[in-house]
C-alpha positions as CSV (number, residue, x, y, z in Angstrom):
1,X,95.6,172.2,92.2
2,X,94.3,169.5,94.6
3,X,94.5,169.4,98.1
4,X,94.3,166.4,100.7
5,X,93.4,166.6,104.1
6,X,94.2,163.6,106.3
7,X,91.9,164.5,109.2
8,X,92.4,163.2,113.1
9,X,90.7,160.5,115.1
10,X,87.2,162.9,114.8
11,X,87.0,163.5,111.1
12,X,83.5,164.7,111.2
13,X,84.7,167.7,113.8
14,X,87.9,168.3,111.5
15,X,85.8,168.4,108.2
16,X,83.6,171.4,110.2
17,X,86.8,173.0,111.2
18,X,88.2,173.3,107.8
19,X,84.6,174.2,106.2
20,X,85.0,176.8,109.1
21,X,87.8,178.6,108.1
22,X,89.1,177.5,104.6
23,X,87.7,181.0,103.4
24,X,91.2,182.2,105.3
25,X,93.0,180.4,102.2
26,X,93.8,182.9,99.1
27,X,92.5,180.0,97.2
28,X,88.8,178.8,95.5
29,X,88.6,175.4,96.7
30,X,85.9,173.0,96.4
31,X,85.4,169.7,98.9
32,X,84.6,166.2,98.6
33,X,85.3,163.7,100.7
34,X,87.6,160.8,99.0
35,X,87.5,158.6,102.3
36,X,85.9,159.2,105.7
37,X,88.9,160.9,107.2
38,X,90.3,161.8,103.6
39,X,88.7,165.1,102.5
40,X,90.0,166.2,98.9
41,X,89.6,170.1,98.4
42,X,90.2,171.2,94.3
43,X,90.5,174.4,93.2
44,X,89.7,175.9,89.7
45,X,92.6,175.6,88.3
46,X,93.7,172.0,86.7
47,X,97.8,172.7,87.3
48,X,99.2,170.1,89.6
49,X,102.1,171.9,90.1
50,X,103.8,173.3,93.1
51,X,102.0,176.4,93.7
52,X,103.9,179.7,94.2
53,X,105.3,180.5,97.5
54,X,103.2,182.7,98.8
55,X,100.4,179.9,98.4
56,X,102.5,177.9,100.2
57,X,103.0,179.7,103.0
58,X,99.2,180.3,103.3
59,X,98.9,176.5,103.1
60,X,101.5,176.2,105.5
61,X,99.8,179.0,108.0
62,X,96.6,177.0,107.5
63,X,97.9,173.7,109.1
64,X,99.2,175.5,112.0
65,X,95.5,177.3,112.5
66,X,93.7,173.8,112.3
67,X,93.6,171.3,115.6
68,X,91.5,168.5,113.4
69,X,94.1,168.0,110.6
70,X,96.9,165.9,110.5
71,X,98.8,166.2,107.1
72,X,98.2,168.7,103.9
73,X,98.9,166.4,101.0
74,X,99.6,168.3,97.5
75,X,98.5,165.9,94.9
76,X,100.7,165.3,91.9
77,X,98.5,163.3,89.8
78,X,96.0,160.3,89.5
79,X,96.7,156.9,88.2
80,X,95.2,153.2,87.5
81,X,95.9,151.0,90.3
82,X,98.2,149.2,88.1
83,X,100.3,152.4,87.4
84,X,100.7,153.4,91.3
85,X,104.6,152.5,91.3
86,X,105.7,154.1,88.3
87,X,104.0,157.2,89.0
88,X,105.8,156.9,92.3
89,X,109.1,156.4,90.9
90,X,108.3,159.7,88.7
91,X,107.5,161.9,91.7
92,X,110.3,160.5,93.5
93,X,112.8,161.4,90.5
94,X,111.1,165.2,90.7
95,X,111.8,165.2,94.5
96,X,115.5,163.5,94.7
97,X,117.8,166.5,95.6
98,X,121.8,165.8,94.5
99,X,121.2,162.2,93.9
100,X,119.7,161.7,97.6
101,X,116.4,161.0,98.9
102,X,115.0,160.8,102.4
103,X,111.4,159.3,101.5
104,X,108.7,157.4,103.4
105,X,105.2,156.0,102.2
106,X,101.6,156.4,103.7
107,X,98.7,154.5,101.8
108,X,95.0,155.0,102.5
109,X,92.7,152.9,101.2
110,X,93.4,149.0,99.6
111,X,95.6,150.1,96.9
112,X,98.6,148.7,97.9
113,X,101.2,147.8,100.8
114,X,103.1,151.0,101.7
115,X,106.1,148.4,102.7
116,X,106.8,146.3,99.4
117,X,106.1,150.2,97.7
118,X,108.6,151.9,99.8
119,X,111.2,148.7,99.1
120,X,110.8,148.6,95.9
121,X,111.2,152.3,95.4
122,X,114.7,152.2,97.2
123,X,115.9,149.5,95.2
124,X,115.0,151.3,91.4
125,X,116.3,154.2,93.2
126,X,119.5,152.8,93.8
127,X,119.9,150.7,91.0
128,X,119.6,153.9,88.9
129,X,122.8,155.4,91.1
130,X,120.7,157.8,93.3
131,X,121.4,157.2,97.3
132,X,117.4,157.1,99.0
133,X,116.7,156.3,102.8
134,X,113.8,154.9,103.3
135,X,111.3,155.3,106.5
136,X,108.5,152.7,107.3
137,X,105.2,153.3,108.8
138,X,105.4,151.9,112.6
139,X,102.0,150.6,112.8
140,X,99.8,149.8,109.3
141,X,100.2,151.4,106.1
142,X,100.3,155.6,107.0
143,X,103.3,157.4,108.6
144,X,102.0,159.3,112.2
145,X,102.4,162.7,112.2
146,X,105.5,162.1,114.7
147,X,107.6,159.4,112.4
148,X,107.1,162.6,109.3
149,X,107.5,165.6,111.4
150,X,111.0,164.1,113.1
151,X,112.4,162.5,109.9
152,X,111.5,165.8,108.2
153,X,109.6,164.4,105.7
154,X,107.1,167.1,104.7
155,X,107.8,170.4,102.4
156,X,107.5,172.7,105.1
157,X,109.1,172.2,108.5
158,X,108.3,174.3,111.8
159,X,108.7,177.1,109.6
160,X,106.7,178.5,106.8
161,X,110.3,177.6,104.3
162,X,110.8,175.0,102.0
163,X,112.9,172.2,103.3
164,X,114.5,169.6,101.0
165,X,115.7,166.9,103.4
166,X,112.8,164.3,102.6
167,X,109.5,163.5,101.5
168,X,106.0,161.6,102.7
169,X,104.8,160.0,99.6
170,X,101.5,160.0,99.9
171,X,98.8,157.1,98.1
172,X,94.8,157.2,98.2
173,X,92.7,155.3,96.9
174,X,90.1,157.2,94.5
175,X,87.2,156.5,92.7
176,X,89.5,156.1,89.3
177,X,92.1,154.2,91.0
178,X,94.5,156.2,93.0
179,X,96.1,159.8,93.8
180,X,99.3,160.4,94.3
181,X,101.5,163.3,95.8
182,X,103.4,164.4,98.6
183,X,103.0,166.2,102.1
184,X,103.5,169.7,102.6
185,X,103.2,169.9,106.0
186,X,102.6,168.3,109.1
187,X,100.6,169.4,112.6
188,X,104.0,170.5,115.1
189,X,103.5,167.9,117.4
190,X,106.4,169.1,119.4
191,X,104.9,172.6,120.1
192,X,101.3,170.5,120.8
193,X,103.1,168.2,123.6
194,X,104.7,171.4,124.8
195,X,101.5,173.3,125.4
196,X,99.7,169.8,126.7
197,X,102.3,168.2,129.2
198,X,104.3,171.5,130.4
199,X,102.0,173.8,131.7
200,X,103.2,175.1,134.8
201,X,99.4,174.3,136.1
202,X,98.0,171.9,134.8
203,X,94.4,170.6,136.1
204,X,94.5,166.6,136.0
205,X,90.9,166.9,136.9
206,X,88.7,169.5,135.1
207,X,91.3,170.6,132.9
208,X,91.8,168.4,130.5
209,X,90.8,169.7,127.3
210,X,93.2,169.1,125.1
211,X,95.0,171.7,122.7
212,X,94.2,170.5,120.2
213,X,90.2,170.4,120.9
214,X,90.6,174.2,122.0
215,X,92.1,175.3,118.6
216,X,89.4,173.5,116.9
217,X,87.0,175.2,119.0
218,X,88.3,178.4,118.6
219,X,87.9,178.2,114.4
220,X,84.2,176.6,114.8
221,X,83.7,180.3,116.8
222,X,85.8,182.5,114.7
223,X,85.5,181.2,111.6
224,X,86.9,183.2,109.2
225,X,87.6,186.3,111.1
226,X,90.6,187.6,111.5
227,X,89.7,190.0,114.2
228,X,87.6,189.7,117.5
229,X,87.2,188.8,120.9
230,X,87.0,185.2,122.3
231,X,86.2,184.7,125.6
232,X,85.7,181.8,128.0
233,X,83.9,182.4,131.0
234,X,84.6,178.8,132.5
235,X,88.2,179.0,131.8
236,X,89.7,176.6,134.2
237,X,93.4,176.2,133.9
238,X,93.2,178.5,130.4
239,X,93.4,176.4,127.7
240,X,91.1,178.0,125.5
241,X,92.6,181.5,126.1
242,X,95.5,180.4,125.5
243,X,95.0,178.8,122.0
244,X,93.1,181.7,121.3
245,X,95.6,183.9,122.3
246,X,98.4,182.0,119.9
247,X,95.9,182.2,117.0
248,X,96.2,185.9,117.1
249,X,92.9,186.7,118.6
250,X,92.3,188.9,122.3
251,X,91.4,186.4,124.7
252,X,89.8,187.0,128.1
253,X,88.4,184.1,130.6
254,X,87.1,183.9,133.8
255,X,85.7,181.3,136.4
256,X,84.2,181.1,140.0
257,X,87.4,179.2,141.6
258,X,90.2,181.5,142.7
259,X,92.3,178.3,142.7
260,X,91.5,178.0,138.4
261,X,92.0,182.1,138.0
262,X,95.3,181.5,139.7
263,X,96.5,178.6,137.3
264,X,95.2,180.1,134.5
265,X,97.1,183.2,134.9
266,X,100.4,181.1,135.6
267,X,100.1,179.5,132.3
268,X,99.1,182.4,130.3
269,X,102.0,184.1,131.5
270,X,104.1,180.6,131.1
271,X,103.1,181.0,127.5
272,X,103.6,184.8,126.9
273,X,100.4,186.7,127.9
274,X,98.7,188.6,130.9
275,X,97.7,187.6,134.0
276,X,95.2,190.7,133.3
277,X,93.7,188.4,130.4
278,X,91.8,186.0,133.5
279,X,89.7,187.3,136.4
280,X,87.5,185.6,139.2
281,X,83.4,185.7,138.0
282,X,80.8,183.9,138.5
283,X,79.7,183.2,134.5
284,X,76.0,182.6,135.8
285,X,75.8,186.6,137.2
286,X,75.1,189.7,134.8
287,X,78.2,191.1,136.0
288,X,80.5,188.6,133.6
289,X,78.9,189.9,130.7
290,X,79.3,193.8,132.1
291,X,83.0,192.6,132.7
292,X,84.1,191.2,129.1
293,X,81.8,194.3,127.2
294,X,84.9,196.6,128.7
295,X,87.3,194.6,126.2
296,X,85.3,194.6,124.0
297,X,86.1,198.2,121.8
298,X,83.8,197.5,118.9
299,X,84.8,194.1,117.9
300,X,82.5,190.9,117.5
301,X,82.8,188.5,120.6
302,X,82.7,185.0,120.9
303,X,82.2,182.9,123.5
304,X,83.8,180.0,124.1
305,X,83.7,177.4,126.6
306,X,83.8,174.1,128.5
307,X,81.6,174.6,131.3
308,X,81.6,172.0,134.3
309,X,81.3,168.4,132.7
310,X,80.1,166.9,136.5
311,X,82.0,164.8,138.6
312,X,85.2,162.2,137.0
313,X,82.8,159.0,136.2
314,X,84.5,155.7,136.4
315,X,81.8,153.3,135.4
316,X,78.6,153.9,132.7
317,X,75.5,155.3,134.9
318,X,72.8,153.1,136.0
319,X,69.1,154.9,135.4
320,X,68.9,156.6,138.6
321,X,72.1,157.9,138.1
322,X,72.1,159.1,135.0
323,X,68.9,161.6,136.4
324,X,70.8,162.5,139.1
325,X,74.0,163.7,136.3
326,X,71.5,165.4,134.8
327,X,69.8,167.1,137.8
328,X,73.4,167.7,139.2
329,X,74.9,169.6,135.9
330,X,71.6,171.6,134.4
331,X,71.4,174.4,136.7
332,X,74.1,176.0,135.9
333,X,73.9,175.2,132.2
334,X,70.1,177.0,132.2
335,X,71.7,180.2,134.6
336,X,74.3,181.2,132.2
337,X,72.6,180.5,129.0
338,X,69.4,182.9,130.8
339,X,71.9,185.5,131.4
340,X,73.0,185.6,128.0
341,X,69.8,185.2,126.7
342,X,69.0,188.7,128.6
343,X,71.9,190.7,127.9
344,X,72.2,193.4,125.5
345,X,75.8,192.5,124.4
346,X,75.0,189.1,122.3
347,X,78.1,186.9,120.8
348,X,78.5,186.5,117.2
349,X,79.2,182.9,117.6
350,X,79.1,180.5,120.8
351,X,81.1,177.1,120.8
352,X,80.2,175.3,123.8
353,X,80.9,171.4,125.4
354,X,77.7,170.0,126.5
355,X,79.1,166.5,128.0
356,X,77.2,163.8,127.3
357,X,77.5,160.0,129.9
358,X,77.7,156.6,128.9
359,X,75.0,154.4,130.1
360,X,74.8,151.0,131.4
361,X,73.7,148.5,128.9
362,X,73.8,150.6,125.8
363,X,73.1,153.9,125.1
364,X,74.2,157.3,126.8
365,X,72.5,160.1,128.3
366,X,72.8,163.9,126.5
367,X,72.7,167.2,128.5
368,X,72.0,168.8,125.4
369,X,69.4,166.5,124.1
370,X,67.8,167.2,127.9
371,X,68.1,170.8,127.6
372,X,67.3,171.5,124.0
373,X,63.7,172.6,124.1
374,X,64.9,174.8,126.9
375,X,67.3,176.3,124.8
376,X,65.1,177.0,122.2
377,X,62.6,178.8,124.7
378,X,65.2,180.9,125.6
379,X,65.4,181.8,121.9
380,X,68.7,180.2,121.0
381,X,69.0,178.0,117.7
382,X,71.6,175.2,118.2
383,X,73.4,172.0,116.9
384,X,75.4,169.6,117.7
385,X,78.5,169.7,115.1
386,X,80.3,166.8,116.3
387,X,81.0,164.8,119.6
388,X,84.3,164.7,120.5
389,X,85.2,161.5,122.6
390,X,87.3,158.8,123.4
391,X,86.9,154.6,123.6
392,X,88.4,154.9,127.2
393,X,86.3,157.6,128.6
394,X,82.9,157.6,130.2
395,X,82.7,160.8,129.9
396,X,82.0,162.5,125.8
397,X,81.7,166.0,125.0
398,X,79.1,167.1,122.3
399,X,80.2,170.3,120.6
400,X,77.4,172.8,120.3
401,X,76.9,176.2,118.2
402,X,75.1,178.1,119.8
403,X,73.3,181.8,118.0
């Protein structure tokens, strides 16, 4: 069986997420990466064919737990480049349920336009007396995760059951010439857009981490545990609680602002915990590690967090600036990790944002690459596993293990 992973807009950070966790999966899987957001994962056996359903409902589980990955992809079966529509007009024959198919087409790679595939399918479809609908990518030659997940065109909808409305057809470009198969399922960006755009309290200033980034977190942490403790003792309006909390984990967070504790209990409550999960600490004091070792009751902890990133930046930082970010956002930084670095209780695991600043010119400034040597002093050993940012922004976050 073969596996395809269409990773998100930070494939790196998605390909560490799934190394994270794919030990979750009752499967033996081996990776490679097939393009750079296209990671293939194999397992022993050479059968193609639709696994059983319990395997599918672990797949299925799988893509709910991951924030980096887009589509699951089972692949069918690998062809020349000059074989790519007749192998699609045989999977498309497997797939068509009482003479009707709801299909679209996603291509990575240069192997072909997804259009004049999807066209051509719909007319030897017809002309063979089978009714097919055909959907077409809105932008380029892959299908978002919206245009699949509303047309219904993966195996598995918002439920972990088969559903035979449709199908993604899926293309990539390999080595050999190209792989073909279908999708099984897709990220629920309904139940994303929920979580991001109707919290009762949102935070437009400091709390915009997105869902998606938290849940991601949460796995680099967790890994593949399914037990524990994560906390976030900077846990402004509760995002990473929260995703936490929904992954089936005890989640706990705290921060210094009463006004934060107050939002963060409104939206754990909005989404179906306890205000009792959130208190007001200071995450620099001895005290917030006294308080989260009472909920503790013998299972590992892991912390969590994305501290203060400094003040909303609207331009790169000129020189003298750029010291002052630093000076401004390192005290608090070098506290809490010396607390930590003190206490008896230690995490299994820490996940933490160290932002990093553009810079005028070229170039940006690092609050991890500034504190690093620090860190080590304090006998940590850390690494930067991916930076998460956006063209937009003057503001990245580098995501750091910290042990």
């Amino acid at each position: 069986m073969q596996l395809v992973f269409i990773l998100g807009r930070i494939p790196t950070l998605a390909q560490r997420e799934i190394e994270a966790v794919v030990a979750t999966l009752p499967l033996s899987l081996v990776a490679s990466m097939v393009q750079p957001d296209v990671l293939l994962l194999k397992s022993e056996t050479d059968s193609n064919e639709l696994p059983p359903l319990d395997i599918l409902k672990a797949i299925f589980g799988f893509q709910q737990r991951l924030g980096g990955t887009l589509k699951i992809v089972l692949i069918d079966r690998e062809v020349k480049l000059n074989g790519v529509a007749s192998g699609l007009r045989t999977l498309a024959d497997k797939s068509t349920q009482s003479g009707r198919l709801e299909f679209g087409i996603s291509v990575y790679g240069s192997v072909a336009g997804a259009s004049s595939l999807g066209l051509g399918l719909k007319k030897a479809l017809k002309a063979s007396g089978a009714s097919a609908r055909y959907v077409q990518p809105k932008e380029g030659q892959a299908m978002s995760t919206a245009q699949v997940w509303h047309n219904h065109l993966a195996y598995f909808g918002d439920r972990d059951q088969p559903q035979n409305k449709g199908r993604e057809f899926v293309i990539i470009q390999s080595p050999n010439g190209a792989l073909l198969g279908y999708t099984l399922t897709v990220q629920n960006i309904d139940a994303y857009a929920k979580r991001d755009f109707e919290l009762p309290q949102p935070d437009a200033v400091s709390g915009m981490l997105p869902p998606k980034l938290a849940q991601t977190m949460v796995n680099l942490a967790t890994q593949e545990a399914k037990t524990g403790v994560v906390y976030d003792p900077f846990c402004g309006n509760g995002r990473v609680v929260m995703e936490a909390a929904l992954m089936g984990f005890e989640s706990f967070g705290s921060d210094i602002s009463p006004e934060k504790v107050s939002a963060s209990q409104a939206n754990l409550k909005w989404a179906g915990g306890a205000e009792s999960q959130i208190w007001l600490q200071d995450a620099t004091q001895p005290n917030a590690i006294r308080q989260i070792k009472t909920k503790l009751h013998s299972q590992d902890l892991y912390v969590v967090a994305e501290p203060y990133l400094g003040k909303p930046l609207r331009a790169a930082l000129t020189e003298s600036e750029a010291n002052d970010w630093l000076t401004e956002l390192e005290e608090l930084y070098v506290q809490f990790f010396t607390v930590w670095s003190k206490a008896e209780l230690k995490p299994k695991r820490m996940i933490i944002v160290f932002p990093k600043a553009k810079k005028q010119g070229h170039g940006s400034v690092s609050l991890y690459n500034h504190l690093i040597d620090r860190l080590t002093k304090l006998g940590y050993t850390s690494s930067v596993l991916a930076c998460y940012e956006r063209p937009d922004s003057f503001v990245a976050r580098d995501i750091v293990q910290v042990s």
